[in-house]
C-alpha positions as CSV (number, residue, x, y, z in Angstrom):
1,X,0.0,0.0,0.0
2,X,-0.6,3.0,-0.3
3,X,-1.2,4.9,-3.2
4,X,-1.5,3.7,-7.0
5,X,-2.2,5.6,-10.3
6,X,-2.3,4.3,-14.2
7,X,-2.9,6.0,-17.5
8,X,-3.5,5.4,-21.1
9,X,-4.4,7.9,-23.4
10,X,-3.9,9.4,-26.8
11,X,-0.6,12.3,-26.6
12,X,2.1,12.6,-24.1
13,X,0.6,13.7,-20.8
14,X,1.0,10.2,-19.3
15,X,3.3,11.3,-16.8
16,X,2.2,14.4,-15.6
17,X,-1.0,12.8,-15.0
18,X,0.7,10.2,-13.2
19,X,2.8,12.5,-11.1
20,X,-0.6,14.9,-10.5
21,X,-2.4,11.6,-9.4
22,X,0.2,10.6,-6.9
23,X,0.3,14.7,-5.3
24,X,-3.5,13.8,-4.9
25,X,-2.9,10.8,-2.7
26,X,-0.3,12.1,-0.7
27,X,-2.8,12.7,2.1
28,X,-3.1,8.6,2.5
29,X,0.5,8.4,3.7
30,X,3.8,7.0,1.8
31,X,7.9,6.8,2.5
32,X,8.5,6.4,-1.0
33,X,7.3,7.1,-4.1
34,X,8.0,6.0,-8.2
35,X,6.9,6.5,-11.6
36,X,6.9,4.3,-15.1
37,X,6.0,4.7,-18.4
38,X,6.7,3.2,-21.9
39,X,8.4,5.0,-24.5
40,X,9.9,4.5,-27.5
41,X,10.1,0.6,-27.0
42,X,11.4,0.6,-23.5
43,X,10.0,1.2,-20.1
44,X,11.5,4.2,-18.0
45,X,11.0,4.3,-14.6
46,X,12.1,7.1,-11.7
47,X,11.9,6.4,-7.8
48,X,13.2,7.2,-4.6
49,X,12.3,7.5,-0.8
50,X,10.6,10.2,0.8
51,X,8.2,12.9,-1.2
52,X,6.5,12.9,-4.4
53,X,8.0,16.1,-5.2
54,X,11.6,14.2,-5.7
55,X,10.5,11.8,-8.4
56,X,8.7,14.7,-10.0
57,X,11.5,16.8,-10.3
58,X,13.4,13.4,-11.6
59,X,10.6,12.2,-14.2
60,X,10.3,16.3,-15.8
61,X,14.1,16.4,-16.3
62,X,13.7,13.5,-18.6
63,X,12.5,13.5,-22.0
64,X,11.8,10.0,-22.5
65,X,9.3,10.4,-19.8
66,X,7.7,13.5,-20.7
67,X,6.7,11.8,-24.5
68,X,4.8,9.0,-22.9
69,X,1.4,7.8,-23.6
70,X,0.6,5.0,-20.8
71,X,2.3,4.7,-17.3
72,X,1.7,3.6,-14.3
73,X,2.9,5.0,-10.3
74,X,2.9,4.3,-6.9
75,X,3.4,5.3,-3.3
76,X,4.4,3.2,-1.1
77,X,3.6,2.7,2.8
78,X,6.8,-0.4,3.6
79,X,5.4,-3.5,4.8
80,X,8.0,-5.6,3.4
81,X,11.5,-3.9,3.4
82,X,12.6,-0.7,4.5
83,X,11.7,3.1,2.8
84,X,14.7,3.1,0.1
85,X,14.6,3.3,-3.8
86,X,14.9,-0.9,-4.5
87,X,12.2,-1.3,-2.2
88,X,10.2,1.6,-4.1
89,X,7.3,0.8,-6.7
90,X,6.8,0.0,-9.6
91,X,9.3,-3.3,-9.5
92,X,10.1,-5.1,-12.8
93,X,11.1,-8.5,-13.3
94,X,14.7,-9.9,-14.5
95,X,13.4,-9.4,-18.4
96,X,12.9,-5.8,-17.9
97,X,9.8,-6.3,-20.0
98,X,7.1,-6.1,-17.1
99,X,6.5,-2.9,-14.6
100,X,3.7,-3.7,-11.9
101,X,2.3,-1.4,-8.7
102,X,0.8,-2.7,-6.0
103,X,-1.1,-2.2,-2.9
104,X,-1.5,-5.0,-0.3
105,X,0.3,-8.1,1.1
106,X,1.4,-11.5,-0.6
107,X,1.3,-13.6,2.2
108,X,3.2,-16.7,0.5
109,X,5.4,-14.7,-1.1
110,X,8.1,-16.8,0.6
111,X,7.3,-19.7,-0.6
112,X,6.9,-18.3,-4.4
113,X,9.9,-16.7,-3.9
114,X,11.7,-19.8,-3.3
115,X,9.7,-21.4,-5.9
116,X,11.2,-18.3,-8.5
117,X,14.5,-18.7,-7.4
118,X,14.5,-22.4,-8.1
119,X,13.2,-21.3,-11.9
120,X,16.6,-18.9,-12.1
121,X,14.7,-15.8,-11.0
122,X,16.8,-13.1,-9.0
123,X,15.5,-10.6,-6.7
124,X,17.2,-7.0,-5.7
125,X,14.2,-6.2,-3.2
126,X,13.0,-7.1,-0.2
127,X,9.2,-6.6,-1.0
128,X,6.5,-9.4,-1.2
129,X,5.8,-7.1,-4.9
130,X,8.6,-8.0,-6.9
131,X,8.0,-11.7,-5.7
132,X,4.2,-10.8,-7.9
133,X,5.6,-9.6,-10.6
134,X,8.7,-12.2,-11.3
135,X,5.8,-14.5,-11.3
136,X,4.0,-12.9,-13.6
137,X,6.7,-12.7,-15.8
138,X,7.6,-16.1,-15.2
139,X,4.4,-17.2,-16.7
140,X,4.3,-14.4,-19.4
141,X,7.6,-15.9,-20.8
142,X,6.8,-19.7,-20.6
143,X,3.3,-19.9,-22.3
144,X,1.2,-17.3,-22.2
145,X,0.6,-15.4,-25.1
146,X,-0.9,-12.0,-23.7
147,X,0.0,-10.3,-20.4
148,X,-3.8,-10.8,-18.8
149,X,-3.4,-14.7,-19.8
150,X,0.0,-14.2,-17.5
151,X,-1.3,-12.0,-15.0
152,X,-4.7,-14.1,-13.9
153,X,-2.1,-17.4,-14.0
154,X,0.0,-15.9,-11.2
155,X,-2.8,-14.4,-9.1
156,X,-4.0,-18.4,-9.1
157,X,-1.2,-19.1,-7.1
158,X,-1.0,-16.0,-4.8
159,X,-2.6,-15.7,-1.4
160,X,-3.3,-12.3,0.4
161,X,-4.5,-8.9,-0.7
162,X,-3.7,-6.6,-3.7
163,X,-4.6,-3.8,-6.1
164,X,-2.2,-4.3,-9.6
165,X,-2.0,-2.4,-12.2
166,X,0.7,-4.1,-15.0
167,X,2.0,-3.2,-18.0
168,X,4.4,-5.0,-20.7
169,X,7.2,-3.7,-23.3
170,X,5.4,-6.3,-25.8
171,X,1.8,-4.7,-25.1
172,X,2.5,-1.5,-24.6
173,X,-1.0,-0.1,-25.9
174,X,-2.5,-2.4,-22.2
175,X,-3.0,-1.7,-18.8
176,X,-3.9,-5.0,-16.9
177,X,-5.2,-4.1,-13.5
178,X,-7.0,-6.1,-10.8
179,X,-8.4,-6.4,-7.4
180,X,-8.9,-8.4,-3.9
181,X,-9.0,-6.6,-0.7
182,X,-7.5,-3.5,-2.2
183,X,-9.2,-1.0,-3.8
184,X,-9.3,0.2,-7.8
185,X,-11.5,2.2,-9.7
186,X,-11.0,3.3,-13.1
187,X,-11.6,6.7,-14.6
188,X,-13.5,6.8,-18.0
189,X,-12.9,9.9,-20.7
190,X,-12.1,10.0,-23.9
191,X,-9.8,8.1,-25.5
192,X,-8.4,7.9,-22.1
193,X,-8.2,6.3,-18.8
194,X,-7.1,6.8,-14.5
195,X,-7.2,3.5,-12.8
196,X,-6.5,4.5,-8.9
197,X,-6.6,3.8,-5.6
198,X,-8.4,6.7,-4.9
199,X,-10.9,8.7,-7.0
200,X,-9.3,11.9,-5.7
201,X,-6.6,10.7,-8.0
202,X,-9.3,10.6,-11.3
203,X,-11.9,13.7,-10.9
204,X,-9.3,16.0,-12.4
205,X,-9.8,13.9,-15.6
206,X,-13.7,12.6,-15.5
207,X,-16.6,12.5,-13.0
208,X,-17.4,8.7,-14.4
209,X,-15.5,5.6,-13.0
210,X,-16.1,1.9,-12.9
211,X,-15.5,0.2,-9.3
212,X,-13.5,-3.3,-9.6
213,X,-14.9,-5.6,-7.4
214,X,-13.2,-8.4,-5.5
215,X,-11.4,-10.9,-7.5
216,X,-12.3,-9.3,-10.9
217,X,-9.5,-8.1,-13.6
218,X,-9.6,-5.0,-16.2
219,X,-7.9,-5.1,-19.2
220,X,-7.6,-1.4,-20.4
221,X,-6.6,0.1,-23.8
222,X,-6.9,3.4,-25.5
223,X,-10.2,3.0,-27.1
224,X,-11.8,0.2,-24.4
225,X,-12.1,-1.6,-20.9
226,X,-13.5,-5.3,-20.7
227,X,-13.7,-6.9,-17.4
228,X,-13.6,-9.9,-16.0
229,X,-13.3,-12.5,-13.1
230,X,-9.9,-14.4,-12.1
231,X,-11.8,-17.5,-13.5
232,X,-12.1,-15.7,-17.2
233,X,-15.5,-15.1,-17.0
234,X,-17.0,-11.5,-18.4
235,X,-18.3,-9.0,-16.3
236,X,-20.1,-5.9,-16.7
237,X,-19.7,-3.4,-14.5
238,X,-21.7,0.3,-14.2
239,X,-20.6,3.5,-14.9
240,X,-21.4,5.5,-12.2
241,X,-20.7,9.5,-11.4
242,X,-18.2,9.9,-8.5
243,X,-19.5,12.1,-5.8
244,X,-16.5,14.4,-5.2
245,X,-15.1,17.5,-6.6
246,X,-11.7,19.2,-6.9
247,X,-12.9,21.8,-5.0
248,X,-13.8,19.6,-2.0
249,X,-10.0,18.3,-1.8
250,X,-8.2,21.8,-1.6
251,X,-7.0,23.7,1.3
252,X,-9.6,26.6,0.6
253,X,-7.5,29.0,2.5
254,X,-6.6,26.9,5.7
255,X,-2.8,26.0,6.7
256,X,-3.6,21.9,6.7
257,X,-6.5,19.9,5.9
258,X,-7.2,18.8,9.3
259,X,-7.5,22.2,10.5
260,X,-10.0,22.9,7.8
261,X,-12.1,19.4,8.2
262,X,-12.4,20.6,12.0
263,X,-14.0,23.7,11.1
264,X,-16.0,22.0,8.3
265,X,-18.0,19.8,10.9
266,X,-20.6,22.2,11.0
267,X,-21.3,21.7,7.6
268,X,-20.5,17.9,7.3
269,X,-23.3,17.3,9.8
270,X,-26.2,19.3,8.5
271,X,-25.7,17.4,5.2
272,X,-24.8,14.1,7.0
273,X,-28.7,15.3,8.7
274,X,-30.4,16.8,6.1
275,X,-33.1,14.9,4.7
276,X,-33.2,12.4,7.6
277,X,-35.3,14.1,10.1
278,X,-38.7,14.9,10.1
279,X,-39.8,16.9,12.4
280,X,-43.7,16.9,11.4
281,X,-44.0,13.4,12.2
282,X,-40.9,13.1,14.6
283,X,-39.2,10.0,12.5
284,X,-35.9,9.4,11.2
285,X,-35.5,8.6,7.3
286,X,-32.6,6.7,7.1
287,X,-33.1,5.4,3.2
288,X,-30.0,3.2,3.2
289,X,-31.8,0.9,5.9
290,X,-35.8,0.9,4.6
291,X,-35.3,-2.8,3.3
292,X,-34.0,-3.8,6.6
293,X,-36.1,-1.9,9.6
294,X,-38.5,-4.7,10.4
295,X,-35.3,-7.4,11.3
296,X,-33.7,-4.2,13.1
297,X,-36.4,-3.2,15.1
298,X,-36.7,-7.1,16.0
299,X,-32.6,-6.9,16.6
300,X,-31.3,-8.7,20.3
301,X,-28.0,-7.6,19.8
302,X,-25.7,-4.9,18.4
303,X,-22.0,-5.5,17.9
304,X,-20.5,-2.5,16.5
305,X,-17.2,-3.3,14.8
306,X,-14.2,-1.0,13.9
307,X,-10.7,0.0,14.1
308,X,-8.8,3.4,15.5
309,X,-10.8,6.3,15.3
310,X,-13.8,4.2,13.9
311,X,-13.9,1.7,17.1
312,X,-13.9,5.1,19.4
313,X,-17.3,6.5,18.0
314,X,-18.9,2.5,17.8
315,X,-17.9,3.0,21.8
316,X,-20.3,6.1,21.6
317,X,-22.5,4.4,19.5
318,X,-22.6,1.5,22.1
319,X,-23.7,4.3,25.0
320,X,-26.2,5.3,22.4
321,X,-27.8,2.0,21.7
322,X,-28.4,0.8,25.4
323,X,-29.2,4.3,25.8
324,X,-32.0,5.0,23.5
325,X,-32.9,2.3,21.8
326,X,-31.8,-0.4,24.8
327,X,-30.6,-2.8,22.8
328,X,-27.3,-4.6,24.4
329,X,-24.6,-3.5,22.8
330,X,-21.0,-4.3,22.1
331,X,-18.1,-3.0,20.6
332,X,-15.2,-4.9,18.9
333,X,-11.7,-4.2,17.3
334,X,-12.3,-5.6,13.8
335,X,-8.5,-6.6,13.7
336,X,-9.7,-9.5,16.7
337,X,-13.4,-10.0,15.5
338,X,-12.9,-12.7,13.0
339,X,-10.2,-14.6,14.7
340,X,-11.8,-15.5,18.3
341,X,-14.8,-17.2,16.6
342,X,-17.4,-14.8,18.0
343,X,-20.9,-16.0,18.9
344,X,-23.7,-14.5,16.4
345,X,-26.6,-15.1,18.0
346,X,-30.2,-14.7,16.8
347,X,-31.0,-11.1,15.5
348,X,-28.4,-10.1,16.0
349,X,-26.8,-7.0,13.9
350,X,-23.4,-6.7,13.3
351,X,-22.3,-2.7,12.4
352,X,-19.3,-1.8,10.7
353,X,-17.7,1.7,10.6
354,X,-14.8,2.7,8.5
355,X,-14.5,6.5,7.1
356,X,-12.9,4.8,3.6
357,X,-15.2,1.7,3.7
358,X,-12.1,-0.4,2.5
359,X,-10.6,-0.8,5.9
360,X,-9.2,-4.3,5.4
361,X,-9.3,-6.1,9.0
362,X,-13.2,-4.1,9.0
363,X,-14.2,-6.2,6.2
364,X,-13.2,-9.3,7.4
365,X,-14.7,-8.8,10.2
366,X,-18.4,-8.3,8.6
367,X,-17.5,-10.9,6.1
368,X,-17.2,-13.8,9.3
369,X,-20.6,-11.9,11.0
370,X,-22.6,-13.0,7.5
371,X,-20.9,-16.2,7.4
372,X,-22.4,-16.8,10.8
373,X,-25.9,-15.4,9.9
374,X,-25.9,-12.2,11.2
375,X,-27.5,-9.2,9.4
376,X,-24.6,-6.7,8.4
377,X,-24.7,-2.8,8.0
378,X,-22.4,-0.3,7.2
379,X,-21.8,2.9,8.2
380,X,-19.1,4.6,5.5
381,X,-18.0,8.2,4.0
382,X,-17.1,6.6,0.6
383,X,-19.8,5.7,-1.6
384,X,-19.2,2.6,-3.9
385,X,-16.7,1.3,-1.4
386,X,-16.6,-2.2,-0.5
387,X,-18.1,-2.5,2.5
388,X,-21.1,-0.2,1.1
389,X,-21.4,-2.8,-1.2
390,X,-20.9,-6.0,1.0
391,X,-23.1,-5.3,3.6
392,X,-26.8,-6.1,4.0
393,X,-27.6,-2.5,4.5
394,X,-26.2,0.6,5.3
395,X,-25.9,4.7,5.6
396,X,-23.5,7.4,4.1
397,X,-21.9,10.0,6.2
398,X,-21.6,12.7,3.7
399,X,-19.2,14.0,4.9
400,X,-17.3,14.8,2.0
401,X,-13.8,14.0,1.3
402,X,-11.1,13.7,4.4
403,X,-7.8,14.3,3.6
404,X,-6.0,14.4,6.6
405,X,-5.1,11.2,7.7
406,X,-6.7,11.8,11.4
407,X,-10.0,11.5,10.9
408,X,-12.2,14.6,12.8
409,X,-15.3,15.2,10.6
410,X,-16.1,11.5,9.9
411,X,-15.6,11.0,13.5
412,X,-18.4,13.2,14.2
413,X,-20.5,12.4,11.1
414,X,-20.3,8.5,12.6
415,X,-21.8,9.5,15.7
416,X,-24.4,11.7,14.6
417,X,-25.4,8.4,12.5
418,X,-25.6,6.1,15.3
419,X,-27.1,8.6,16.7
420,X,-30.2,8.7,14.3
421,X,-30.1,4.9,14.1
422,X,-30.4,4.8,17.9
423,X,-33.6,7.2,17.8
424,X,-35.0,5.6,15.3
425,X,-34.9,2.6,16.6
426,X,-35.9,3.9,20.3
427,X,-39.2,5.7,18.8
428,X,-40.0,2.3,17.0
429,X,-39.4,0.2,20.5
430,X,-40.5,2.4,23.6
431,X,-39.5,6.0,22.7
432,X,-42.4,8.7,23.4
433,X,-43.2,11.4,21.3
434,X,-42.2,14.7,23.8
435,X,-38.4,12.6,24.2
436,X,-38.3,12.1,20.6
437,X,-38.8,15.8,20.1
438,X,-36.6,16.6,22.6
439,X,-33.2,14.8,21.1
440,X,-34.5,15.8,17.5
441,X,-34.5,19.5,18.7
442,X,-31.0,19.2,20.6
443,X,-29.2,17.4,17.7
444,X,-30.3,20.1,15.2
445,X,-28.8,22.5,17.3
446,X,-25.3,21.0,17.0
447,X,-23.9,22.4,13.4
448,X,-24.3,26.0,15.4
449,X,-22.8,24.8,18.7
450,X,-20.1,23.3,17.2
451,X,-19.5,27.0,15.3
452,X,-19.0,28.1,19.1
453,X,-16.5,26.0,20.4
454,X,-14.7,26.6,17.2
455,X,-14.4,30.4,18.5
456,X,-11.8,29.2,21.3
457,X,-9.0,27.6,19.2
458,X,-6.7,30.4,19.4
459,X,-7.2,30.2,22.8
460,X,-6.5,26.7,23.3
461,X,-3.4,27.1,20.8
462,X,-1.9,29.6,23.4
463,X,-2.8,27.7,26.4
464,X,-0.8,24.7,24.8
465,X,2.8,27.2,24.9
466,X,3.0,26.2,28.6
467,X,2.8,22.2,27.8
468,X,3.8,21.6,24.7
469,X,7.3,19.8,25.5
470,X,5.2,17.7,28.1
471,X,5.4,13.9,26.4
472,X,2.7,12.5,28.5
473,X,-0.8,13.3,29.0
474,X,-3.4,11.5,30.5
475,X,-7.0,11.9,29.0
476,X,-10.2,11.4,31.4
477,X,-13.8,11.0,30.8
478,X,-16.7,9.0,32.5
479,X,-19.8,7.7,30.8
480,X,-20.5,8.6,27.0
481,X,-17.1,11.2,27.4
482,X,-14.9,8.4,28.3
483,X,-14.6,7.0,24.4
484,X,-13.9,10.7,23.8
485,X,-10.9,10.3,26.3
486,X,-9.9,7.7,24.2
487,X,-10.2,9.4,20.8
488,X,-8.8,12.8,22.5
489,X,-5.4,10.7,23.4
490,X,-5.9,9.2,19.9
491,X,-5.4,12.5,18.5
492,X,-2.2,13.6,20.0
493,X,-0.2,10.4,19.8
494,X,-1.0,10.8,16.0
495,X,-0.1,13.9,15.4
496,X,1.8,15.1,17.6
497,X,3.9,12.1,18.9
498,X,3.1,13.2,22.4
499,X,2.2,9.7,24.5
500,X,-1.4,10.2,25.7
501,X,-3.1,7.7,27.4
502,X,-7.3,7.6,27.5
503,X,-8.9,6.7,30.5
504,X,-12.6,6.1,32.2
505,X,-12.0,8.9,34.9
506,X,-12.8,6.6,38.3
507,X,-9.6,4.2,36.8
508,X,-7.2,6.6,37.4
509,X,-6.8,6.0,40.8
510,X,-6.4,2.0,40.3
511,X,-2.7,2.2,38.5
512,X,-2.4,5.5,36.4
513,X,-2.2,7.9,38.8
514,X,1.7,7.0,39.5
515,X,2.4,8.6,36.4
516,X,1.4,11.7,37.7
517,X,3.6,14.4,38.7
518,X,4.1,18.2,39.1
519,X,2.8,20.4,36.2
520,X,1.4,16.6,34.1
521,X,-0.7,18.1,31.9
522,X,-4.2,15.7,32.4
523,X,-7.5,16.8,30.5
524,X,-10.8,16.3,32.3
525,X,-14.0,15.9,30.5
526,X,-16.2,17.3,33.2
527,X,-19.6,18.4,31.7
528,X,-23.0,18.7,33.5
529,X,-23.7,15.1,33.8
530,X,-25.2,12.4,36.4
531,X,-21.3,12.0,37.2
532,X,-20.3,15.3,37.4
533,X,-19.8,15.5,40.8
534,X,-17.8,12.0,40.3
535,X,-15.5,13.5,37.9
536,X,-14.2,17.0,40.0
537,X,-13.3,14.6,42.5
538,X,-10.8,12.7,40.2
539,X,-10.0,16.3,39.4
540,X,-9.2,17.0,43.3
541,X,-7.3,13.6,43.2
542,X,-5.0,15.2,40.7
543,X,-4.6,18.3,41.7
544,X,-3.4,17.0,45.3
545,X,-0.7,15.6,42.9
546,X,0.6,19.2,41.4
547,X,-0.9,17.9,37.8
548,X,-2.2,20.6,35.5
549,X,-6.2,20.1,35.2
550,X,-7.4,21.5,31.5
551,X,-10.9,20.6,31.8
552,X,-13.5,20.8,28.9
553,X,-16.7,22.3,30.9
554,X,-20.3,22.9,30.1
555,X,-21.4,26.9,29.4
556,X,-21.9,28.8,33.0
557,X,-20.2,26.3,35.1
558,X,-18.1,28.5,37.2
559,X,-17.1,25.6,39.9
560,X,-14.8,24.1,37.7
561,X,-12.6,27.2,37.6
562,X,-12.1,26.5,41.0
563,X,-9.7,23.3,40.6
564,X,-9.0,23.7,36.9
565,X,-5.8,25.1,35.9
566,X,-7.3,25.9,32.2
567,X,-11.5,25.4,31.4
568,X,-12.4,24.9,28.0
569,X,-16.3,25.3,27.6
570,X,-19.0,23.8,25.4
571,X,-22.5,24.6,24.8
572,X,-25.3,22.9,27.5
573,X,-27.0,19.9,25.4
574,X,-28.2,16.3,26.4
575,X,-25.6,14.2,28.0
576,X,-26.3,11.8,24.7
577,X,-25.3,14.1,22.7
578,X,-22.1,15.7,24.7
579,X,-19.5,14.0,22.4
580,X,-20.2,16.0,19.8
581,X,-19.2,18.9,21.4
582,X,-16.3,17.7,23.7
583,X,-14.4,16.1,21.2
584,X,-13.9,19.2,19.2
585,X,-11.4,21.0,21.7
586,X,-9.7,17.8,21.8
587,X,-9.3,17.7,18.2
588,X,-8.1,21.4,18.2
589,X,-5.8,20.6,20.8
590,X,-4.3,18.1,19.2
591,X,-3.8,19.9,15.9
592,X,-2.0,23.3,17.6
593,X,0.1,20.7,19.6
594,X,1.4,19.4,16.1
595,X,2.2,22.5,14.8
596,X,3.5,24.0,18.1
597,X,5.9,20.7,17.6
598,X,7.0,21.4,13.9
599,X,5.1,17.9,13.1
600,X,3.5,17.1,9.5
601,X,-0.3,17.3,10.5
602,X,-2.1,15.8,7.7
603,X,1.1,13.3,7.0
604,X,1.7,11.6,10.4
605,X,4.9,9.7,10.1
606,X,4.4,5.9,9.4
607,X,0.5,5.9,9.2
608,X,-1.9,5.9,6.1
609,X,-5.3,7.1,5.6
610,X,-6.6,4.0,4.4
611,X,-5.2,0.5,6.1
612,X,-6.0,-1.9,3.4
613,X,-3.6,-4.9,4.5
614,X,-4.8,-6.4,7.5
């Protein structure tokens, strides 16, 4: 993983449109970086670690590149091998005749690399990739006459995940590209094409695109695209308009993109709401889920399934189910789901959430839940992804497209979801009419409450001067604000490389609170709640320890100022509803900490927007 683009057209623009493509997926996360491209009977190919912007200014210094009509590039988040330019995609094999990219993990690439070796193959990398392609040309040069008769041979015999796209000295005029566990889509103009990992890649080029699905190969040209399953059978797959503009992926004035996805939250859930509530009749229209309301009114069980950011707002969602709908609820890491053979019972309903909706170890995880009969849903920003298509049933955030790699505006867009599923499903169970109204009322009223909190982040970026060389912070919250803890600690570790530890406020006191000492900055989630009282006494338990209390209060509390070094407030709303609000200052803290810190905010090192390998 992380990042692929391909191109065929008519002209020579193959590798700027390559090199513009991979700028556009910087935001998933890469160490290295590489284009190639056929020319003049040969294939020329640039690479190196660290930034795009080094194999651009390699690749526009050289002619043969800049006259090329087909190409394909790559960046590359290391699984196998370190960050270094032999590692770096795209990887040939020893004929020099086949370039391949590649997203995923062959996870018997050890034994085909023996297997190669044996067959007088030699290797210069360390990756599991090159092991693919030396296959492929292994086959391509022992039988098969075209390079998808060669490329579906070798994915017989490979095990794991991957997104491909090949192309051959001999074929020059072909892109091969295929799919399992890894996404592709392809871009369709004229006379051209943009296969990606990542339509932000294509919508510079065309609106239209054709998801690959699972296990299905493309065979591309100038003039045409057939498709087609590993076992050769024809597919046909839609043309469908992708729902994002290049306009929705630029700064718009803001110094990174997390800092502007915070302050588009407003925005993102008004349209993530509009259309969904009806206040006349006081219902929820969640359209995603019409076919499936009679089993999920009926459901005995929720298990809400996730990872990182994701699994913190299913912990919400968990508060929120009991809550309002009182359904028992649980919440699993999607990376342990499938392999502890969980028990599916009867009715139950197995949730996943995943911003991307092609988190890998999410998907496996709602691909056991329907092999053991449960009914699945999906909860996901990216329309057409795979989990929107593998699941039962399911509802779009809308929260437009997320470019920073810490996820804030999905986040919140997740929760406001649950949060209609949980109201729907608690007016349709026991829920009266006056309640209904007042959580339908309160939730509108976010978007603007939201706007206020917003007001204070220059004043939480000076608070931060006093802490910022602080490397440990402990994060405490009690009921529906302790996953916010979590998430809040999330954020900083991320970001900001500051160790942060998230914890349900009453633990502190049973191991944790050794780590405290004078001046420890420790943030307090301490709104007007059933514990609030609970929560200023943890606060006291600190303070008699010299740490440094910044507590994120409700509007009018004046108490807290009492024992808080630093008070952060948000607007009064129903406790339900709280982490909509609280997280906000966390996420703002987080972000003014990375800068403070000279980190790269929407390029955390080592991490990707997108984990598609399990």
């Amino acid at each position: 993983m992380c990042g692929i683009v391909g191109y065929i057209g008519g002209g020579a623009k193959a590798c700027e449109v390559l090199v513009e493509g991979l700028k556009r997926l910087e935001y998933r996360g890469y160490d290295s970086a590489g284009v190639c491209v056929y020319h003049d009977g040969q294939l020329h190919t640039h690479k190196a670690p660290g930034r795009v912007a080094i194999v651009e200014q390699q690749a526009m210094a050289d002619p043969q590149m800049l006259a090329a009509g087909a190409g394909i590039a790559h960046t590359r988040w290391a699984t196998h091998g370190q960050p270094n330019e032999v590692n770096s995609h795209p990887h040939s094999d020893n004929s020099g005749k086949i370039s391949l990219v590649h997203n995923g993990i062959i996870e018997n690439y050890a034994t085909l690399k023996q297997f190669l070796i044996e067959r007088g193959h030699t290797f210069v990398s360390e990756t599991d990739t090159e092991v693919l392609v030396q296959l492929i040309g292994e086959f391509y040069n022992n039988g098969c006459d075209t390079l998808e008769e060669a490329v579906l041979a070798a994915l017989q015999e490979v095990s794991g995940t991957y997104g491909i796209v090949v192309m051959c000295v001999d074929e020059p005029d072909k892109l091969v590209a295929a799919r399992k566990g890894s996404p592709l889509i392809v871009g369709v103009g004229k006379d051209e094409y943009v296969v990606a990992s990542d339509a932000s890649a294509i919508i510079e080029h065309t609106a239209n695109v054709v998801y690959l699905h699972d296990n299905e190969v493309a065979v591309i040209t100038r003039g045409s695209m057939r498709t087609f399953t590993l076992d050769n059978v024809p597919v046909t797959n839609e043309i469908v308009e992708v729902e994002m503009t290049l306009g929705q992926i630029a700064k718009g004035g803001y110094e990174h993109f997390m800092l502007k996805e915070i302050f588009e939250q407003p925005e993102s859930i008004r349209t993530c709401m509009s259309g969904r509530i009806d206040t006349r009749d006081m219902r929820i229209n969640l359209g995603g889920l019409q076919d499936v309301e009679r089993d999920l009114v009926k459901t005995r069980k929720m298990i809400l399934t996730a990872c990182g950011t994701a699994s913190y707002s299913g912990l919400v969602g968990e508060y929120l189910f009991e809550d309002l709908a009182r359904i028992p609820t649980e919440v699993e890491y999607a990376s342990e789901f499938r392999y502890r053979n969980p028990i599916i019972e009867t009715d139950t309903t197995v949730i996943a959430l995943s911003q991307s909706g092609e988190t890998a170890d999410t998907l496996a995880a709602i691909r056991e839940a329907r092999e053991k009969g449960a009914l699945t849903l999906g909860i996901v920003n990216a329309v057409g992804s795979t989990i929107a298509r593998e699941t039962d049933a399911g509802v779009y955030l809308h929260a437009g497209p997320e470019i920073g790699v810490a996820s804030t505006k999905a986040f919140t867009c997740q929760i406001v979801v649950e949060t209609l599923m949980a109201l729907n499903l608690g007016r349709r169970r026991f829920m009266s009419v006056p309640m209904m109204a007042k959580y339908l009322e309160a939730l509108q009223a976010i978007p603007d409450q939201i706007t206020e909190v917003l007001k204070q982040s220059e004043m939480i970026k000076d608070m931060l001067d006093k802490y910022i060389e602080r490397n440990n912070w402990l994060f405490l919250g009690r009921g529906y604000n302790f996953p916010i803890a979590l998430e809040g600690a999330l954020k900083l570790k991320e970001i900001s490389y500051i160790h942060a530890e998230g914890l349900p406020a009453a633990e502190m006191k049973h191991g944790p609170i050794a780590l405290i000492n004078e001046g420890m900055p420790v943030v307090c989630i301490a709104t007007q709640c059933p514990t609030y009282e609970k929560v200023i006494g943890n606060i006291e338990e600190v303070r008699a320890r010299k740490g440094a209390i910044i507590a994120i209060a409700t509007e009018g509390d004046e108490q807290i100022r009492q024992c808080a070094d630093h008070v952060i407030y948000v607007p009064e709303c129903p406790e339900a509803l709280q982490p909509l609000l609280t997280v906000i200052p966390l996420q703002l803290l987080a972000y003014h900490a990375a800068v403070a810190r000279g980190c790269n905010v929407d390029k955390p090192r080592n991490l990707a927007k997108s984990v598609t390998v399990e």
